[in-house]
C-alpha positions, -999 to +999 in steps of 0.1 A: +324-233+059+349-260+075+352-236+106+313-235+106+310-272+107+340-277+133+324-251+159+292-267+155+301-300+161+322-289+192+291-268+207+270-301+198+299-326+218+302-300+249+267-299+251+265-332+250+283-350+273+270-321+298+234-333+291+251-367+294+262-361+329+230-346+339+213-379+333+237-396+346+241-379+380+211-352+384+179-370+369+183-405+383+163-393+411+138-370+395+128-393+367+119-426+359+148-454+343+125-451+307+123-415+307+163-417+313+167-444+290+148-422+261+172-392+272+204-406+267+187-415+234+184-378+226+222-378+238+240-405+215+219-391+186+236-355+193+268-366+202+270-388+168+259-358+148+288-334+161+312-362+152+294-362+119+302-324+118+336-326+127+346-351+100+328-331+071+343-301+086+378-319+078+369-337+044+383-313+021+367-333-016+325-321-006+314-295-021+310-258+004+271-261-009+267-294+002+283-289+029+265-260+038+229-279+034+241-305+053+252-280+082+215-267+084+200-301+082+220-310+112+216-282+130+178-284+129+175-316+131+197-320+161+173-295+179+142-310+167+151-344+172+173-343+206+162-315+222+125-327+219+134-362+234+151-344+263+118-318+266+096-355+266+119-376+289+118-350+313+081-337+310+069-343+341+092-321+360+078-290+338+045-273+336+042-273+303+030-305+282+058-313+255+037-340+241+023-314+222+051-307+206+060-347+199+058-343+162+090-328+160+111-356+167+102-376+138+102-348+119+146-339+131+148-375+125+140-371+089+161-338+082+192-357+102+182-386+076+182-357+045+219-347+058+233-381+058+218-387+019+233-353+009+268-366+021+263-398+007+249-381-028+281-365-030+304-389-020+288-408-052+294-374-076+329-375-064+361-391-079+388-396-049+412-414-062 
């Protein structure tokens, strides 16, 4: 499961900072300074989440099953929430309307929300002395 969590949260960082530097230096000039604004939203909320990953991936006192929940929560939510914000910052530059698919990103929100109370669940259930 640790290996799980650590190649995860790598894929989620490398992804990442190259969605990062796309904003940085490729949308500029296609979008406008909100849409890029609500991008590197989507970014930071990724990049915290495979940080997130990598340190349960090297906390040895959770528990495998919560750390597998808390693997899929993050996972899904990641996609729902990020990848949705980058679909809706750049929406204009695409045929199709992603607004219809805006409900997501509350909706990743909430399981990246879920994941963080699992940890913190467990963390409680734990003695570390």
């Amino acid at each position: 499961m640790n290996k799980k969590l650590l190649i995860t949260g790598s894929v989620f960082g490398i992804i990442a900072i190259i969605l990062g530097a796309f904003a940085a230096h490729g949308l500029e000039k296609l979008i406008d300074d909100k849409a890029i604004q609500s991008f590197e939203t989507g970014v930071r909320y990724q990049i915290y989440h495979a940080f997130f990953l990598l340190i349960l991936g090297s906390i040895s006192f959770i528990k495998e099953k919560a750390k597998s929940y808390i693997l899929v929560l993050v996972s899904i939510g990641v996609v729902f929430f990020s990848f949705s914000i980058y679909a809706l910052a750049t929406n204009t530059l695409s045929g199709f309307d992603f607004k219809t698919i805006a409900f997501i990103t509350p909706i990743g929100g909430l399981l990246l929300i879920l994941a963080w109370v699992i940890l913190l669940i467990n963390i409680l259930k734990t003695r570390v002395d």
